[in-house]
C-alpha positions in Angstrom: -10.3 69.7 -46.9 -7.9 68.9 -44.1 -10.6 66.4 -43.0 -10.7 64.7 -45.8 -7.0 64.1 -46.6 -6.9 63.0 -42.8 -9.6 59.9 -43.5 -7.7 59.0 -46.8 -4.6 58.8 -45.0 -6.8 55.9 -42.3 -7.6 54.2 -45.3 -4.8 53.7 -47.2 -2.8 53.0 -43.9 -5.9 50.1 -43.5 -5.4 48.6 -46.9 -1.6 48.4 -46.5 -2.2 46.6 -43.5 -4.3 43.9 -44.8 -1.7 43.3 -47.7 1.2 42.7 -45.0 -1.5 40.3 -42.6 -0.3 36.7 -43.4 -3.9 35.6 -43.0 -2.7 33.1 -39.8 -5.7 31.8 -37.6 -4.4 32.5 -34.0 -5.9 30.8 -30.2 -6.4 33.2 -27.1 -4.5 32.5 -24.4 -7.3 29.7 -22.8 -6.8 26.7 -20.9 -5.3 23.5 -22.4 -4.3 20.0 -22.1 -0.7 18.9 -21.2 1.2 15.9 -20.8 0.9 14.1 -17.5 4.8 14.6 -16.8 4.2 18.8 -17.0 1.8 17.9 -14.1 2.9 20.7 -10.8 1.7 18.4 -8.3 1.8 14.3 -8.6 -0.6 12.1 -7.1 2.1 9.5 -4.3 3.2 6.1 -5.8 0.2 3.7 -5.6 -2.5 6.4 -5.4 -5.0 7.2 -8.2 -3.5 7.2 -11.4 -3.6 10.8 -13.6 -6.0 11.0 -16.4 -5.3 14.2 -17.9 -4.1 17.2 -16.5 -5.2 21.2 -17.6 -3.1 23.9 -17.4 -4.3 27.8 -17.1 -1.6 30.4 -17.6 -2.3 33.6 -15.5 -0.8 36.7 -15.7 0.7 36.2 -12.2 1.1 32.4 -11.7 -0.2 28.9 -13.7 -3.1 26.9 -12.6 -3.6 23.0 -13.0 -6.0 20.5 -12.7 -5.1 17.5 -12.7 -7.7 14.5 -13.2 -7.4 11.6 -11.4 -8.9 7.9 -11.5 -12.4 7.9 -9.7 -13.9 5.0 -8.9 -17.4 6.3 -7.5 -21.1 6.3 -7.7 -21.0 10.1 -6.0 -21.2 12.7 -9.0 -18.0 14.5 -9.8 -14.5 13.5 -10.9 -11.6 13.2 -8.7 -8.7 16.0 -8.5 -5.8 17.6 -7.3 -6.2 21.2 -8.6 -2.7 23.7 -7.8 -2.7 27.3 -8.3 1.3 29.0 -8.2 0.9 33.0 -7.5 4.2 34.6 -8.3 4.8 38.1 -9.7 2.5 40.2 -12.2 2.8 39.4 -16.0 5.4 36.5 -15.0 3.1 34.7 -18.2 1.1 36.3 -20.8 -2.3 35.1 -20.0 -5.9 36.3 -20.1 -5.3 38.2 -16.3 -3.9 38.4 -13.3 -5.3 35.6 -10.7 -7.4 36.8 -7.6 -4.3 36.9 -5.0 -6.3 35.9 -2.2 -5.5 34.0 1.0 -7.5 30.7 2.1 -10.6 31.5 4.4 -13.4 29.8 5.9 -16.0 30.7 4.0 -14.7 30.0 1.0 -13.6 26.5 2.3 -17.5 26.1 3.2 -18.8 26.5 -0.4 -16.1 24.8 -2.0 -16.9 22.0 0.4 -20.4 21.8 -0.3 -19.4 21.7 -4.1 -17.0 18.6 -3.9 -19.4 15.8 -3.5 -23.3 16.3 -3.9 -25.7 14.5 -1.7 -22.8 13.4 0.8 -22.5 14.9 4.6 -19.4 16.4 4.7 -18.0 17.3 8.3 -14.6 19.9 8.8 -12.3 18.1 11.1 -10.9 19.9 13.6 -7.5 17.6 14.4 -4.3 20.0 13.5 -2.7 17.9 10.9 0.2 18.6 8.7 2.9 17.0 5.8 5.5 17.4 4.6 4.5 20.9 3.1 3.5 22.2 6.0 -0.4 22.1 7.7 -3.3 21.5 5.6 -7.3 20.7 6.5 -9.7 18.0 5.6 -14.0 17.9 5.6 -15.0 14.0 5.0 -18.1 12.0 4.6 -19.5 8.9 3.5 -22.5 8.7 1.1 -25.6 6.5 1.3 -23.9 3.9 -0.9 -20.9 3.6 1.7 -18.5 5.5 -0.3 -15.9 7.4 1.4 -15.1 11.1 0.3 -12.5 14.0 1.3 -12.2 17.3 0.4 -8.4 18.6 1.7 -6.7 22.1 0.8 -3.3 23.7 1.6 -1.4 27.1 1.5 2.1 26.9 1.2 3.2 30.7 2.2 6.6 31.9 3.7 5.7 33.5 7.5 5.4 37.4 8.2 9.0 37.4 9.0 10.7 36.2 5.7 8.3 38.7 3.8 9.3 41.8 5.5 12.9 40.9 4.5 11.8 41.5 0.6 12.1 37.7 -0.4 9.5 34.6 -0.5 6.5 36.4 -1.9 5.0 33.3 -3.7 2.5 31.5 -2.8 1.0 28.1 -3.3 -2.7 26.9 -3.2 -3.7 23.3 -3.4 -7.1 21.2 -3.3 -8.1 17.9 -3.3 -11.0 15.9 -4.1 -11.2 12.2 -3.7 -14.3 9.7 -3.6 -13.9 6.0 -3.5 -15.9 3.1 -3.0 -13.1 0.8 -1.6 -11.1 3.0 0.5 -11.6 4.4 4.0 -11.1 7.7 5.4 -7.6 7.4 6.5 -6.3 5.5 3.4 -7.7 8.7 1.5 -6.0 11.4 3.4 -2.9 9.0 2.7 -2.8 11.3 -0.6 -2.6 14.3 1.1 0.7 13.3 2.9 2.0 11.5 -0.1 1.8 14.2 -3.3 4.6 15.7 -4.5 4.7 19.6 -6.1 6.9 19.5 -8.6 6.5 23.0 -10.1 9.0 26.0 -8.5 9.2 29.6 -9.0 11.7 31.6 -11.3 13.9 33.2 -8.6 14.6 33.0 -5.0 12.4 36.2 -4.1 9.5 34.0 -5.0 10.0 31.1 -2.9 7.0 29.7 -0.8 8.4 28.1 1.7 10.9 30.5 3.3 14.2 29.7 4.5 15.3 26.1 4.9 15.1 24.7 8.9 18.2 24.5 11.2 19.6 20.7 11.3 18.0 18.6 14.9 20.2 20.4 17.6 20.2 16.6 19.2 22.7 15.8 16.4 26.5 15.1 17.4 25.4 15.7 21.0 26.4 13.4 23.9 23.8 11.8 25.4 21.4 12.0 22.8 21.2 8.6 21.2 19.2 8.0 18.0 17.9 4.5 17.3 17.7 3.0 14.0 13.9 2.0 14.7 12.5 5.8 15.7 9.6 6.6 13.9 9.8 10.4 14.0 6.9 12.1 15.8 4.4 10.2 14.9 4.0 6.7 16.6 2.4 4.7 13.5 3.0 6.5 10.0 -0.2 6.8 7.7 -0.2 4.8 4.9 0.4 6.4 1.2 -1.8 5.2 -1.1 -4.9 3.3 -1.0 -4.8 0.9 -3.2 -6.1 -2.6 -0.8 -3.9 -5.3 -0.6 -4.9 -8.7 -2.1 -6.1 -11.1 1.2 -3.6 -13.9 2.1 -5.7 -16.7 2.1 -4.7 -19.9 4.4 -5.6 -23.2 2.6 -4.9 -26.8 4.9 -1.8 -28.1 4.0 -2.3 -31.6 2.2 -1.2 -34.7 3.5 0.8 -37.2 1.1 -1.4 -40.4 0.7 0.6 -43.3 1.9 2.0 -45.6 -0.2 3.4 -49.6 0.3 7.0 -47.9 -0.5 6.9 -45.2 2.5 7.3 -48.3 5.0 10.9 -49.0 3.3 13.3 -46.4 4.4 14.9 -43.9 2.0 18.1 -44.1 -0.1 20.9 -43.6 2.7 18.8 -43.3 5.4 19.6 -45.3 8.9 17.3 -48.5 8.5 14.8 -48.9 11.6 15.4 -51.5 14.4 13.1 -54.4 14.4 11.0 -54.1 17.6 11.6 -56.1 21.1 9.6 -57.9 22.7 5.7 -59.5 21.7 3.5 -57.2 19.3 0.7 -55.8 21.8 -2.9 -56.7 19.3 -5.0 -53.2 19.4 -8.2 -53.3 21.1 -10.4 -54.9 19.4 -8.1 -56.9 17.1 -8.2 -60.9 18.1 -5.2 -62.3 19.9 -3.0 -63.8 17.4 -1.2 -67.3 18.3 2.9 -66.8 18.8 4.6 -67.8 15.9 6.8 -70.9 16.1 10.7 -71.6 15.4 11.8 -71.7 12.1 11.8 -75.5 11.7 14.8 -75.6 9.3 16.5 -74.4 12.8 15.8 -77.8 14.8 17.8 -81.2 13.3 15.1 -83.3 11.0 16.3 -86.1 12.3 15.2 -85.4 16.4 12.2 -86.6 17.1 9.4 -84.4 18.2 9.8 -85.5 22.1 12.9 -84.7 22.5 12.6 -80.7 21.1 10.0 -80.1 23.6 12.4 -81.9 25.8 14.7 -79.1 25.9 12.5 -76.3 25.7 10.7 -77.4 29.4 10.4 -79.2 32.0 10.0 -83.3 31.8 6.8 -84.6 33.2 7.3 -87.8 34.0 4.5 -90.6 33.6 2.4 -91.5 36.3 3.7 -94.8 35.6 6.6 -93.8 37.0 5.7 -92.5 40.6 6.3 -94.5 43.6 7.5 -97.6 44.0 6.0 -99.0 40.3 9.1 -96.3 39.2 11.1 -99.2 40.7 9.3 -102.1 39.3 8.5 -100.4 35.6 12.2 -99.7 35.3 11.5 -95.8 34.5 14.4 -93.6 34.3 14.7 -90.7 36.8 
């Protein structure tokens, strides 16, 4: 008897239930698209542009993937994938995220995973940005396109933990193949993205307290020269876009015209040469032009002009003793 009045109880308490359900349809907590703009982590000015980005809400942190423009044969799409670890249900998601640290196994498979059918080779150079160090494996494929595969941890030291404070954690990847790009104008990314995203509260901050200011600052004797380039002698390009080839073309000579022997409007006029006009070799002697004969009187005659240019020959006539006879004057 009890039993029974127990299961009628369920029931009615079932059906009064489904009269108060409003009958709404409603989505798990799964991953979804958002707007470029709600991107954690941008790609640097002049890198590959964003095509979408996908957010996964955790129970301890977000994830994001954001797609980027890929311009290569090599299966797989381009990324920059961030993963935030804060504290436990922070968000109400579908479970807590594996709080694990970075290690080299892991980097090894997720390596080999990047870019299929291209060598990929660790380096071993200690690099670092502005976020702190990071590491690279790169490669080329058979079609000559050039591939990375970088990742990061962004983690306050022992020290700052110990002082209960800075307990987040950042983790970031990237994966970039391109066909027109090298090797270092790819890892230009990795110095050049920005994480936007922060952590609600200081206890949670990744990057630990703020550095103490250069202690070469207001010293004596220290200058500091407006063209220092920091500690690194030749700064890495960001981005990797190429820059369109300057192309030198032969300047063009104005053709001559029968106006370019007169001088221009308000310039000096030239001086007439001095002197006889040297012919070129090869060009035949030309005679030497003669007086202007409006110059000499019409009425002289001809003797007398060459007269008084030169010297008088007198007549043979006149030589000797027939001078005397012939009456010629001296």
């Amino acid at each position: 008897m009890r039993l029974r009045k127990t299961i009628s109880l369920v029931a009615v308490a079932g059906i009064m239930a489904g009269c108060t359900s409003t009958g709404g349809v409603r989505q798990p907590s799964e991953p979804e698209t958002v707007a470029p703009e709600k991107a954690l982590v941008l790609p640097p000015p002049g890198g590959p542009s964003i095509v979408s980005v996908v957010e996964h809400k955790r129970g301890n942190g977000v994830e994001q993937t954001v797609s980027l423009f890929t311009s290569s044969s090599v299966p797989g799409q381009n990324f920059l994938k961030v993963q935030f670890f804060g504290a436990s249900g922070a968000n109400s998601g579908t479970g807590n995220a594996g709080f694990s640290m970075i290690n080299e196994s892991g980097i090894s498979r997720e390596v080999a995973r990047s870019a299929p059918g291209v060598p990929m080779a660790t380096s071993a150079t200690f690099l670092q940005n502005a976020y702190g160090p990071f590491g690279y494996a790169s490669g080329r494929s058979r079609s000559g396109d050039s591939c990375i595969y970088a990742w990061q941890q962004i983690r306050s030291s022992a020290a700052a933990n110990t002082q209960a404070r800075n307990f987040g954690m950042i983790q970031l990847r990237l994966r970039l193949c391109d066909a027109n790009a090298s090797e270092r104008q790819l890892l230009g990314i990795v110095y050049g993205y920005t994480i936007s995203g922060t952590f609600d509260g200081v206890i949670w901050n990744p990057y630990g307290n703020p550095p103490p200011a250069d202690v070469a600052l207001g010293r004596t004797g220290e200058p500091i020269y407006p063209d220092q380039g920091g500690y690194r002698a030749s700064p890495i390009q960001i981005g990797y876009e190429p820059a369109p080839a300057i192309v030198s073309r032969p300047r063009a000579v104005p053709a001559r015209s029968a106006s370019a022997s007169q001088p221009a409007q308000g310039a000096a006029p030239v001086p007439a040469p001095i002197g006889p006009r040297v012919p070129l070799p090869g060009e035949a002697p030309q005679a030497r032009a003669m007086p202007d004969a409006a110059a000499a009187p019409p009425e002289q005659p001809v003797e007398q002009s060459a007269r008084a240019i030169g010297v008088t020959v007198p007549s043979p006539d006149c030589i000797g003793d027939v001078a005397m006879t012939a009456g010629c004057r001296r």
